[in-house]
C-alpha positions in Angstrom: 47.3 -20.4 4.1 45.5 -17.3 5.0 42.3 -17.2 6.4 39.4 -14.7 5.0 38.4 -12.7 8.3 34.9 -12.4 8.5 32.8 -9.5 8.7 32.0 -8.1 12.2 28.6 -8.1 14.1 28.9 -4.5 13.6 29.5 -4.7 10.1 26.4 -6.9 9.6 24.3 -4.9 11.7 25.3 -1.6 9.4 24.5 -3.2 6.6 21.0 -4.4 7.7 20.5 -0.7 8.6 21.4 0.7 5.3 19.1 -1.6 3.8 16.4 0.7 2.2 13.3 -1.4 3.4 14.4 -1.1 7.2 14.6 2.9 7.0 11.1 2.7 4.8 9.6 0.4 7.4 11.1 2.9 10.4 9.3 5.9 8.4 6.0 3.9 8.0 5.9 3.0 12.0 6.8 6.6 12.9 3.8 8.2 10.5 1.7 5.2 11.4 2.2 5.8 15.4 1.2 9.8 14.6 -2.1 8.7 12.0 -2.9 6.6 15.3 -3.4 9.3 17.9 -5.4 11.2 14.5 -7.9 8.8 14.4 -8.1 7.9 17.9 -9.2 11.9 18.6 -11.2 11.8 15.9 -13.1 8.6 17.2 -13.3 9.8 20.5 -14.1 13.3 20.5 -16.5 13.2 17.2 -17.8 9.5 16.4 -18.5 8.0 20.2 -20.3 11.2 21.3 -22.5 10.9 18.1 -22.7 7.4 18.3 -23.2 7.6 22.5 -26.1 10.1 21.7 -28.6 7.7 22.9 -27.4 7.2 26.9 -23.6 7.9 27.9 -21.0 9.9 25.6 -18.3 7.2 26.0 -18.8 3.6 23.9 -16.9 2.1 26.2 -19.9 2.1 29.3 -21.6 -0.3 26.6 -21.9 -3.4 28.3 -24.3 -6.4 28.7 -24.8 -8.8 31.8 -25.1 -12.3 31.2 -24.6 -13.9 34.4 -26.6 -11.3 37.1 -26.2 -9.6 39.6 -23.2 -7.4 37.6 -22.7 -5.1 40.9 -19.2 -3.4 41.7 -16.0 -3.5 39.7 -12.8 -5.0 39.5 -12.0 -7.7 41.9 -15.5 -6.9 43.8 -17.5 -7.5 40.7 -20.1 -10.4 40.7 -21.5 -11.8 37.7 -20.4 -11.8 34.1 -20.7 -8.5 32.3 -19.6 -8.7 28.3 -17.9 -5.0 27.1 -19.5 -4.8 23.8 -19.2 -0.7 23.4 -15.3 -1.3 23.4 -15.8 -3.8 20.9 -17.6 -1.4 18.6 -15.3 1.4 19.0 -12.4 -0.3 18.4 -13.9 -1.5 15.1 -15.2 1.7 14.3 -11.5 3.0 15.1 -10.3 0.4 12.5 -12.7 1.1 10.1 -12.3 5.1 10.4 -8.5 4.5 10.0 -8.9 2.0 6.8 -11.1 4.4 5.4 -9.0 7.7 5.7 -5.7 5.8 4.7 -7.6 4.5 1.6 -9.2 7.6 0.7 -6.7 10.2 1.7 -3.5 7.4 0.6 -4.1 4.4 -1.8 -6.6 5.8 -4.1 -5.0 8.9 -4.5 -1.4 6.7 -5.1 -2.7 4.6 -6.8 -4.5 7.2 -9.1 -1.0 8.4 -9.8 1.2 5.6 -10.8 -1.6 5.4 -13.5 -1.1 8.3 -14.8 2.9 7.8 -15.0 1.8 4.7 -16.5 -0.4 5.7 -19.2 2.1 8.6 -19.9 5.1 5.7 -20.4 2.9 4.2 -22.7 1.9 6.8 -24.5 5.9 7.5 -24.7 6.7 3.9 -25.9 4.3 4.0 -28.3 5.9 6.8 -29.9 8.9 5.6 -30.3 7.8 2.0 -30.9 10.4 -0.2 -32.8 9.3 -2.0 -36.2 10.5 -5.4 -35.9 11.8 -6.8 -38.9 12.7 -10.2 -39.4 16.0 -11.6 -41.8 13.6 -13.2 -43.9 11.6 -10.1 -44.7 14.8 -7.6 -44.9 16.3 -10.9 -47.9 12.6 -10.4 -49.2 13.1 -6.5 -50.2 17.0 -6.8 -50.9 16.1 -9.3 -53.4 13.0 -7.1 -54.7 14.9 -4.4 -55.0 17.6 -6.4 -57.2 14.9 -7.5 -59.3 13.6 -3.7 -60.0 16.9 -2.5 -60.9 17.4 -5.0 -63.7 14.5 -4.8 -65.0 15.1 -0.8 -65.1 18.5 -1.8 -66.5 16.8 -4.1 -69.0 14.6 -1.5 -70.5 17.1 1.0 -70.8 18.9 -1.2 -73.0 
């Protein structure tokens, strides 16, 4: 009795390689990493000076004190200080990115699979198939019988 040898961990490990959604999930992390440091420029250099207009050009000095005296930093700091500015531009970091991958990505995607769409369509319908059924194709053959005999008929 011989015994199937099973496939290597080296085997398996090509194969989940190969796969097509692992390289397209590579490809998405590498361009996501490089949109990243886009956005994060953009947020810092354009939105948080325009948005830290008002008292400091960096979001991040944004804080409140809850619990006073807030004096010193790190492990000299007293009281309880709540970092709101980080808070608002990491959300306006997430909603810059959303917005620029929408806009500049889904929409204009999505835009065009509707077009390739609508052309298949338009494609199908040109060549669109009559069904016909056996009962309807019985229905002319025995139409058809009936008009030639009654042409043979009157020739007679």
């Amino acid at each position: 009795m011989s015994e199937k040898k099973q496939p290597g961990i080296w085997e398996g490990f090509k194969a989940f390689l190969m796969r097509g959604n692992v390289v397209d999930l590579a490809v998405a992390v590498v361009i996501g990493a490089a949109f990243t440091n886009i956005v994060n420029s953009v947020v810092k250099g354009i939105i948080n000076p325009l948005v830290g207009a008002i008292g400091t050009k960096n979001l991040d000095s944004y804080s409140t004190c809850i619990k006073d005296p807030c004096t010193g930093s790190g492990d000299t700091a007293t009281g309880v200080r709540i970092l709101w500015g980080s808070v608002l531009g990491a959300t306006l970091s997430f909603v810059i990115t959303a917005a620029v991958v929408y806009f500049l990505m889904v929409l204009p995607m999505a835009k065009y699979l509707a077009r390739v769409e609508a052309r298949r369509k338009a494609k199908e319908s040109t060549h669109e198939v009559i069904e016909v059924t056996e009962l309807e194709v019985l229905k002319e053959i025995r139409d058809e019988l009936v008009a030639q005999r009654g042409q043979g008929r009157a020739q007679d």
